[in-house]
Every structure is written in C-alpha cells, then in structure tokens.
N, C-alpha and C positions, 0 to 999 in steps of 0.2 A: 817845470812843475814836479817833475818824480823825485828832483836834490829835494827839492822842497818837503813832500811829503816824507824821505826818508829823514830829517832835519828834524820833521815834526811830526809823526804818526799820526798824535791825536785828529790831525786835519784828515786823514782818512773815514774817519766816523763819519764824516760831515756828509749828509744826504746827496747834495749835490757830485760830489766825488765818486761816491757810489754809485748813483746814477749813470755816471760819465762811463766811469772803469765798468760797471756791470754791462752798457748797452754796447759800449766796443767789444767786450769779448762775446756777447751773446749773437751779434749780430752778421748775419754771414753774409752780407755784401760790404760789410765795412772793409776799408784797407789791411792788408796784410800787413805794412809797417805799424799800422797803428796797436794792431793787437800784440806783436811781437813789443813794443815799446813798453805798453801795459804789463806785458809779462815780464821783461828787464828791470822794469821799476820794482814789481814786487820780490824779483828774485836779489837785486841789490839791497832792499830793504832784509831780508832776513840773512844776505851775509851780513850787512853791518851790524846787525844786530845781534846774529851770532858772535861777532868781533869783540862785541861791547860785553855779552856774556862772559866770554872767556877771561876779557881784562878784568870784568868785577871781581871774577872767579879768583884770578890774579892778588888783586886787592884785599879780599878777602883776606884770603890765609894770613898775608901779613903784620894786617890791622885786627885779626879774630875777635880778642878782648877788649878790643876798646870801641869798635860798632858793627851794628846788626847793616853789613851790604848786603848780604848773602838773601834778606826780606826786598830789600832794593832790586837785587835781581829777579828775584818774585814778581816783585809788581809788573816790572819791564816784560817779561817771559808772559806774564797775563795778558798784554797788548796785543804782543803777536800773536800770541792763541786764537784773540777776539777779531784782529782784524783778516786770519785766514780765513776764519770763518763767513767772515763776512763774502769772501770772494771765491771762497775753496769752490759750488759748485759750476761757474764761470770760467775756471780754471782748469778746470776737470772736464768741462764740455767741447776744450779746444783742443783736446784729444782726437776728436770725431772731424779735423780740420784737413784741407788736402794736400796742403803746405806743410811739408817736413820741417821746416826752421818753425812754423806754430807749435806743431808738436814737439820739438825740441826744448823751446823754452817751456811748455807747460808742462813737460817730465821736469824738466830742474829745477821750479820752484815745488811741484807736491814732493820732490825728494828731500830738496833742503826743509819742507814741512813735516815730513819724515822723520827724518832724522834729529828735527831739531821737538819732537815730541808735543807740537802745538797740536795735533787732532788724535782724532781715534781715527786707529789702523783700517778699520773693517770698512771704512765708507769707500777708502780708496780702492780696494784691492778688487772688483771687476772692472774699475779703469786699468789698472797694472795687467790686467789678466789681458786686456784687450791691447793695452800699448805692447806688448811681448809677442806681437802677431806683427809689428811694425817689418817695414823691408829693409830700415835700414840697421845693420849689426850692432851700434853702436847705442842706439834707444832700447831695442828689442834686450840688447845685455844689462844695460843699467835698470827696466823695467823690474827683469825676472829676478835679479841682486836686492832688490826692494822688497819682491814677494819672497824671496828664500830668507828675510830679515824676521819679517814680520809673520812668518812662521815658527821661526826660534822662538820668538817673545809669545807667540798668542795661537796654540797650536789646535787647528780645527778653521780656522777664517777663512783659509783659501780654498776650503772646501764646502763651507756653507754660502761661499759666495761664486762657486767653478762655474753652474750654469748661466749665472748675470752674466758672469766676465767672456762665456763662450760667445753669447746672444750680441755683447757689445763689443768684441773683436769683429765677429760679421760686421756691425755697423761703421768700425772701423776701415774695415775693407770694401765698403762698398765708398766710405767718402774717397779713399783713395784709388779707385779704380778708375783709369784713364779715359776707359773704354765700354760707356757705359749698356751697351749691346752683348757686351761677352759678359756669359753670368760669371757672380763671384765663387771662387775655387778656394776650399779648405788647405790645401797645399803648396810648399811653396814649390815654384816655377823651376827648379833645377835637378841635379841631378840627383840628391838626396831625395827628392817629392817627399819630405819629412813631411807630417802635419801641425797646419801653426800653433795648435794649440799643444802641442809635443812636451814640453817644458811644465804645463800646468799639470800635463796628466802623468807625468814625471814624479812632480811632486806629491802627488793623488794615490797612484797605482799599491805604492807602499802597503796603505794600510785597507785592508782587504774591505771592509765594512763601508768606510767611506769611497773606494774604489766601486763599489756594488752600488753603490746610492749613484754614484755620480753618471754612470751608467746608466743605469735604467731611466734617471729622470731626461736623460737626452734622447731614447728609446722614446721614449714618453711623447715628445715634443712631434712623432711622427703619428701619433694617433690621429684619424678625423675628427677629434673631438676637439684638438688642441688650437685646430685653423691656425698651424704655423706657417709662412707663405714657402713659396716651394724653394725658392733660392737660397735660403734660410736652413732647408731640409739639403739639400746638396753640398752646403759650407759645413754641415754637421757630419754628413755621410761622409765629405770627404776625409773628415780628423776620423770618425771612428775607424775606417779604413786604413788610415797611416799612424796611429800614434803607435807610437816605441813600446807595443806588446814585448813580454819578456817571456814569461809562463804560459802552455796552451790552458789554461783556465779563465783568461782574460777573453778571446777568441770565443771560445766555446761558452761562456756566460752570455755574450751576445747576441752568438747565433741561437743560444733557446731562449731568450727573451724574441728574438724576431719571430719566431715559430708561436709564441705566445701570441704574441701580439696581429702580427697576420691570421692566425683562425679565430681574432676576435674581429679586427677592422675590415679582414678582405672581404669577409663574407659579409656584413653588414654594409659595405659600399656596393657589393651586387645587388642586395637584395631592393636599396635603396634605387637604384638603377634599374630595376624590373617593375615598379611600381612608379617610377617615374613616367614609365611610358602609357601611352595608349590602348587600351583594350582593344583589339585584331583578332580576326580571326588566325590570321598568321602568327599569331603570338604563340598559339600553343606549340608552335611546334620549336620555339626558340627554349624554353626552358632544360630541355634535356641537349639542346646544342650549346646552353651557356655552361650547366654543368659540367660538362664534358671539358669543356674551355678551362673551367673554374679547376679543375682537377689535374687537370694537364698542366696549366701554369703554376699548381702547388708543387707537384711531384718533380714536373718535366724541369723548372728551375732548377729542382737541387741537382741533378744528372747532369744537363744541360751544363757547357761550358759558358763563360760569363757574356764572351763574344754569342756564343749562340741564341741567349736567353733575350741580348739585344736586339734578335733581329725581327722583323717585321712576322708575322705567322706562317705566310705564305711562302717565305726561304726557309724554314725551321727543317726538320725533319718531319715526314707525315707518317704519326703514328696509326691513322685508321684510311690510308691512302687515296687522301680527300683530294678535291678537284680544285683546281680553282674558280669554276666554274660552280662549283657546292659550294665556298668559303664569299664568292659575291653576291650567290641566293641569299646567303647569312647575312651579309648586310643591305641588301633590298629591303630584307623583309624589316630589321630591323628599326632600318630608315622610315619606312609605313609605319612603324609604332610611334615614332617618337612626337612632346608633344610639341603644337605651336612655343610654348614659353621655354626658351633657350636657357634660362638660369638654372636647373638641374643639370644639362647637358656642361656648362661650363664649371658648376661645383664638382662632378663627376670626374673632369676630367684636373682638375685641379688636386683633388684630395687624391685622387690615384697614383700622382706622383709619388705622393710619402711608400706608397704598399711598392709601387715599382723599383725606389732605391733600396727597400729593406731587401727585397729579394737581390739582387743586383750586390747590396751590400755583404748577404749572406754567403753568395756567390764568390764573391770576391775574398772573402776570408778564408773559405773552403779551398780558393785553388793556392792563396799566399801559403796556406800554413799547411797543405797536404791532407787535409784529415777526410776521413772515408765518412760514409752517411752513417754506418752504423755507430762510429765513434760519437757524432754528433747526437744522434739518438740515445744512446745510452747513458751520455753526461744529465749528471742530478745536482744544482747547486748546494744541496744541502749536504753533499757527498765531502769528508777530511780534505782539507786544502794539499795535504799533501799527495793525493792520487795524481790531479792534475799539475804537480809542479815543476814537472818536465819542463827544460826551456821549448823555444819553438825554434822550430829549424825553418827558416824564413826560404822561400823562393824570390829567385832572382827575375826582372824584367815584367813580374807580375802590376799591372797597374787596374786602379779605377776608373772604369769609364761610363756612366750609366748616360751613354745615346740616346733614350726616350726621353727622358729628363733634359738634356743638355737641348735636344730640337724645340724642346717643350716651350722653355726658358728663351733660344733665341728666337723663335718663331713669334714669342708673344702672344703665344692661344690665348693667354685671359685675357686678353683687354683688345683682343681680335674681334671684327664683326661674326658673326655667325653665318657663314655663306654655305653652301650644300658641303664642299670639298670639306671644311673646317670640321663640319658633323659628321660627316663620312671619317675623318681623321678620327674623330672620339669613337665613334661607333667601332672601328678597326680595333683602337686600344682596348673598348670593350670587350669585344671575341677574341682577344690577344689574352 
C-alpha cells in the first residue's frame, strides 16, 4: 500500500487514506508496528520525491531553452507541501509516543519536511523544543540541529515559542517515564544533572530582552492564578535551577522576580486560608501565630540553608524557643477551625507547592552561586547590563532538592481521601 501511494501521491488526498493514516497515528492503543509503517511510508515518500527534485533540477539546466521543468517541479513540490499538511499534525503528535523507534521515525520525516521547505518553521519548533529533551543523544542532537537551522533563517521563533516547547517537553517526559509513581525531573539522571531544556535556554540567554521575557513568563506559570499543576511546577524549577547560567545577572534576575512574586502570592494564599476556616473562639489567637510563621518562612528561608529550609518546623532552629508541645496547641487549635468542605484544604495545599519551590528555588541559587542577601537586595534590573556581567563562579556538589514537593507529589495528597493525618499534614505546611 505505501509503493503504491509513493507511485501515486495523488491517492493520498483520497478521504479514506486519510482516515486510515490519520487514526493509526492518533490512536494510542494502535500497534507500534503500524505507526512506525505509517511513518516509513511518508518518510520514503519525501526522499523519492526529494530524488525526483534533484533529477528535474538535473534536467533542467540542460534543456533551460527549450522547456519550462523547472514549473514541473513547482507543481510536484506543491503536492508534498499539501499532503504534509494534511498529516504534519499526526506526525507531530507521535512525538508524545513512549516508543523510541515512534519517535525516531516522526523526527525523520518533520526533518526531511524541513529541510525540504514544504511548511512553515514556526508550527514545528515547540515539538523540536520538546523532542531536545529526548534521552536518547542521537534524536536529542538532530532535534536541536533543526532549531539552530531555523534560527538562522527566521530569527526570534524559538523564542516566541520557548514556553509551548518547555510545557510540551514536560508532556514528553511524562509519556516516557517508566515509572509512573516517581514524579517527572527537569534534569537529566547523570552526572552533569544538566537541565533538559539547557540547549533551548542556550540559544535564548544571548539576547538579553528575549532572555528576560522568557524568564519571567516561566516565573509566571508558578503564580496561583496560573493553576499550573505541581509536577509541571517541579519539571520547570528543576530547568530554572540547572540551565548553563553564564553571567550573575541571569541568577540574580530570578531571584528578584521570586521576591516579587512571593510578597504578591504568599500572602494572598495565607490570607485565603484564614478565611477559609471557621470562626472560633481560638481563632484569635492564631493570627499573630500565623504572622510570626509567615515572616519567619520569608526571612528564615533566605538564611536558612536549602537542607534546612526543607525540614519539617519542629527540627528547624527555634528562633523564639517554642515547645513542641506550643507548636501542637498550634495545630489543635487550628484543626477546630477548619471547615467541613475539604476542597479549600486540598487547593491550599496544592497551590503552595508553586510558593514552596520558589523559595527552595531561590535557596538553591543563593548557595550554587555564593551571593550574599545583601547583593541580592541590592540588584535593580533596570541597572547597565554591564554591572552584573561578571561570570558566575558555580559551586560544586550543590544540588536541587525540594522534599515538600517531591513527598507532596509521591504521596498523592491531591487525589488522596481527606483523613485527620492528611489535614493534620496541610495544617503543619501551614504553620511551616
């Protein structure tokens, strides 16, 4: 059937062919052989037809004066324009496949569609962005080769499209994750802990304006307003953590957007949480115990090492030489407040994730790159690029690790029943 179709294109248009090819690649309990077949067919189809270009090309010159091929090859070059299109995004979606030889073949035909100039650039390139996150070297190299092309030719695409291709790398990495218990990790498994998106933000970092967009809009995605899910928020923390900073201005642009951004959301996820509960008489006495809380995990974060900052309240340091015995009154009482309907207890404890990686993330940048609080505070982004364009003097054995997050994620709190221990959990995170 695919000699055939390559023989005769035109039978590709034919509804039922479409039909066929379109449900085999879209369908994901279909056979693996079959989609790879599907994919062989169309990539044999554009070498031949690459072949048959080159010959006319061939022809041409020879015969110039005496006939118009060169319109001949027009026509021909118009087919396969029309019939990628017909299949480009089927093609594109076997990217998200868990089968390495799927996504093998559907890198080789959008490259040979690439190269051979049947679509526009810009549709592909948050597939590229996501297949560059692949594990195996061989896809992950021919992916980024495709985006450093198509950069040349059309300069600005990979960066009006870096956060699709971030958001669809994650969905990449979740089709391929074996193990579907262990949440997905921004980083690869070795001993570089590079981050996957490393390459993109490679090609990004350069120009300073588009490096500040692309940033902030990932910042962005950890706001409560965004409702991005938390796994999503950890695959993002873990790239902003490792990508290949060069200058401390990259670093330090970060950490004052988190400082932003935390005394807009933290405080509004408390406040939203104090009014979620119960009127009690015991209430009044929680408000200048949350404060207290709320101020100590602003400040005590940035001091605090990143191990420390992870740990539960009651192994912390105790800055006003509380009991533990005063830190379970804290949550008695609070437990009495809270109300029957669990659904703020579980959005609570959901959206707090994003506020607990930023700090965690801020953390983690402060001890990689050595800088003091006051250097942190004093950085102004509207300050000459050239203050900040010191390299960074990277520490060694420094790693990421946000432990609330990762118990958060394997524990399953969101889609847990709501039993005492579970709200006793949220409740802790709360006074934490």
């Amino acid at each position: 059937l695919g000699f055939a179709f390559i023989q005769h294109p035109s039978l590709m248009f034919e509804q039922e062919v479409k039909t066929l090819y379109n449900s085999i690649l879209s369908d994901k309990n279909c056979s693996v052989n079959l989609k790879i077949q599907v994919l062989k067919n169309l990539q044999t189809y554009l070498q031949e037809e690459d072949t048959r270009m080159q010959q006319a090309d061939r022809d041409w010159k020879k015969v110039a004066k005496q006939e118009d091929l060169k319109e001949m090859g027009d026509i021909s070059s118009g087919m396969s324009s029309s019939i990628m299109q017909l299949y480009l995004k089927q093609v594109l979606e076997a990217f998200f496949h868990n089968q390495s030889s799927v996504r093998h073949f559907a890198l080789n035909v959008i490259a040979l569609t690439l190269n051979q100039g049947l679509i526009h650039p810009v549709q592909c390139v948050p597939y590229l962005i996501a297949m560059g996150t692949d594990p195996e070297p061989s896809m992950r190299n021919k992916a980024d080769q495709q985006l450093v092309e198509i950069d040349k030719k059309y300069a600005g695409f990979i960066h009006m499209k870096a956060v699709a291709g971030m958001k669809m790398s994650y969905q990449v990495q979740q089709a391929i994750n074996t193990c579907p218990k262990d949440p997905v990790r921004g980083f690869r498994h070795d001993e570089s802990s590079n981050a996957l998106c490393s390459h993109l933000y490679s090609m990004i970092r350069g120009n300073r304006q588009h490096r500040r967009a692309f940033l902030i809009s990932l910042l962005n995605l950890f706001d409560d307003t965004a409702k991005t899910e938390v796994n999503m928020l950890l695959y993002i923390a873990d790239n902003l953590a490792c990508f290949p900073y060069q200058t401390q201005e990259e670093p330090l642009f970060i950490m004052h957007h988190i400082d932003i951004t935390l005394s807009v959301s933290g405080s509004n996820l408390l406040q939203s949480f104090k009014e979620s509960m119960v009127k009690d008489k015991k209430k009044e006495r929680k408000p200048s115990s949350d404060e207290e809380t709320e101020s100590d995990s602003n400040s005590g974060s940035e001091s605090e090492s990143e191990e420390e900052a992870s740990k539960p309240r009651r192994l912390r340091k105790r800055v006003n030489s509380e009991s533990d015995s005063d830190e379970e009154n804290d949550i008695n009482a609070v437990m009495k407040c809270l109300p029957e309907n669990s659904a703020p207890l579980i959005e609570f404890a959901n959206v707090s994730q994003g506020i607990l990686l930023l700090l965690m993330l801020k953390q983690h940048l402060k001890n990689l790159c050595g800088f003091s609080d006051s250097k942190i505070q004093k950085y102004s982004p509207s300050e000459s690029a050239k203050v900040y364009d010191k390299a960074i003097n990277r520490k060694t054995g420094v790693h990421f690790h946000p432990k609330q997050t990762l118990d958060f994620l394997r524990s399953d709190m969101a889609n847990s029943k709501i039993t005492e221990e579970v709200k006793r959990s949220i409740v802790k995170q709360y006074l934490d």
